[in-house]
N, C-alpha and C positions, 0 to 999 in steps of 0.2 A: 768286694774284689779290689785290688791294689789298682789303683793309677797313677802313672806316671805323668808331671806336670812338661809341658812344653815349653823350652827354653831358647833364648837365641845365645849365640858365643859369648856374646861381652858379659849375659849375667851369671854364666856359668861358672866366672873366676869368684865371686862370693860364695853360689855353691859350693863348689870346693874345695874353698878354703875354710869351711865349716865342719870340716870329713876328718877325719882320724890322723892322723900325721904321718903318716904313709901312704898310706893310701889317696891322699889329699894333693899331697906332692907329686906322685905319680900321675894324679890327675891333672894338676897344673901345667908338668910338664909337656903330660900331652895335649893341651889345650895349644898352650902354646904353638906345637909343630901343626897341628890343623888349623893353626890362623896362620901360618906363614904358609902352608898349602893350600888356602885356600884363595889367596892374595897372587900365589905361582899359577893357582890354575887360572883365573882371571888373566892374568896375563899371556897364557899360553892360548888359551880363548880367543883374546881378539889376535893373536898373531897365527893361529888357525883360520880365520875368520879373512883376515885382510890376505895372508897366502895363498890360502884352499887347501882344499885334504891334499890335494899331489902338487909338488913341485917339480922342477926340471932340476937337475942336475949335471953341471958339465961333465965330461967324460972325454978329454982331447978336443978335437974338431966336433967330436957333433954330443948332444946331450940326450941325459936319459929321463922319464918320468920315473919318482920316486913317489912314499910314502912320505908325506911333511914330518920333518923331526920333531917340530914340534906338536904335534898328532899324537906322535909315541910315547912323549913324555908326558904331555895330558893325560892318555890313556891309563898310564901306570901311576901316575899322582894320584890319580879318581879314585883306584881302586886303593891306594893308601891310604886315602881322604877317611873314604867309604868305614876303611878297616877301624880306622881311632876315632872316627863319632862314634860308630856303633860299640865300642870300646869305654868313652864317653859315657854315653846313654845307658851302658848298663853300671856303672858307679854311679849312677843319680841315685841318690837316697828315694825310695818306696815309701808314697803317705797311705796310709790305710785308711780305705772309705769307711765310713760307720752306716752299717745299712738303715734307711729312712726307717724310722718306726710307723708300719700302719695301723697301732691302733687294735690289732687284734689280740694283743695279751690282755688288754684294759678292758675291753668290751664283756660284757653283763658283771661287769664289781660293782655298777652304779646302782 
């Protein structure tokens, strides 16, 4: 059965630039936008974090609770995030396992 090898971001620009030339670029590129997304979402992170999911919002004299904007934009990063790893991950070149030999083809030639 194929396995796929587990990779972090940074070794993946080698990977890819070992890939077809198209294919390889495409993947660069999108390497690229998943590491400045993943940098935006870090930061939307702790500014989620130090605001809270809701904030107050003026409205005249008196203020309203809201949904934190930047909640919203986490939210939809994530799932962009989400879209181009997995986008990623399926241009990882495939190593094909070679099944262990146990020995049973050999057995009584001796």
């Amino acid at each position: 059965m194929a396995k796929k090898k587990v990779y972090n971001i940074t070794d993946l620009k080698s990977v890819f630039e070992e890939l077809d030339n198209n294919k390889g670029k495409l993947a660069l590129s999108l390497l690229d936008k998943a590491e400045f997304m993943e940098e935006t979402l870090k930061e939307l992170q702790i500014k989620v974090k130090t605001d809270g999911v809701v904030t107050e919002m003026c409205q005249g004299e008196y203020t309203i609770e809201r949904e934190n904007p930047a909640l919203k934009s986490y939210n939809t990063t994530i799932k962009n995030y989400t879209a181009v790893i997995k986008q990623l991950n399926d241009m990882l070149p495939v190593k094909e396992e070679k099944p262990k030999d146990d020995g049973f083809e050999g057995f009584g030639d001796e």
